[in-house]
N, C-alpha and C positions, 0 to 999 in steps of 0.2 A: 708431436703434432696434435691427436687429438686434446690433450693437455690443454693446449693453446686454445682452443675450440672452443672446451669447456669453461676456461677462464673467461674468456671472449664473451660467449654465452650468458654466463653466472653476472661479469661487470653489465652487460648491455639491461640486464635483468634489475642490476640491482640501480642503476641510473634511471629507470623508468620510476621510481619510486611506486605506491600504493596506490592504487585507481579507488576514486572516488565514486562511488554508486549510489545514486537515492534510495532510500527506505520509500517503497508504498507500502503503505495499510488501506486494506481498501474493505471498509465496513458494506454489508449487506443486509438488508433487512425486510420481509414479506410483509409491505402494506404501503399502501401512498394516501394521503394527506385527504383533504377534503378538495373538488377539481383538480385533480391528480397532481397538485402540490407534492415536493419531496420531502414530505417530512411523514412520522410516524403518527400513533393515534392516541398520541399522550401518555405513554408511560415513560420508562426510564431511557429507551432510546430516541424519545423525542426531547427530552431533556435535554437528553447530551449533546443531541444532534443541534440543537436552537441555541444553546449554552455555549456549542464550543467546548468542551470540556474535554473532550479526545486531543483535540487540538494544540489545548493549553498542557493538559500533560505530556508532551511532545514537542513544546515550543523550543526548550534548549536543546532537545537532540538535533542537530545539523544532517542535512541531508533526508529528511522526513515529510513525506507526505499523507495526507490523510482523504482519503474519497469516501465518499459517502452514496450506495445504492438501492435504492427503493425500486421494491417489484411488485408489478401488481399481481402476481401468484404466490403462493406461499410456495412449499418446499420444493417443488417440482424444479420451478424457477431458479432458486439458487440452487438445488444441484446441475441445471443445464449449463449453466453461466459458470461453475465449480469447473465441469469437464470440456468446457469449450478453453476457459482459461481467461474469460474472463473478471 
C-alpha cells in the first residue's frame, strides 16, 4: 500500500514538470544623479547603467531580470536595504 503512495507521489511529482522562476538581479549603488535622477556620477556604473550593458549581457538568458537602485546614502543604506530584503 504505501508503495502505491509513493509511486502515486513520485508520477504526480514527475507530471508537474520543472517550475519556471525569474532570475532578479537587482543592482545597488550609493549615489543619485544630478535632481535626484537614478543614475550614478559618471563612472563605470553610470556607463553600464545608461548603456544597458548588464542588460545586454543577460538578454538570451530567459527568465532574467535586472533592477537597478540608487540610494542616496552610501553604505549604511544598502546594508538596511541588504537586511530588510530588499
Amino acid at each position: 500500500m504505501k508503495i502505491a503512495h509513493i509511486a502515486a507521489l513520485i508520477g504526480g511529482l514527475l507530471a508537474t514538470g520543472p517550475a519556471s522562476a525569474e532570475t532578479l538581479i537587482r543592482i545597488g549603488y550609493p549615489g543619485t544623479g544630478i535632481d535626484d535622477r537614478p543614475y550614478a556620477y559618471g563612472d563605470y556604473v553610470a556607463v553600464a547603467n545608461v548603456q544597458k550593458l548588464v542588460e545586454d549581457e543577460f538578454k538570451d538568458v530567459p527568465d532574467t531580470k535586472i533592477t537597478w537602485t540608487f540610494f542616496r546614502g552610501a553604505g549604511p543604506a544598502l546594508n538596511e536595504s541588504l537586511a530588510a530584503g530588499q
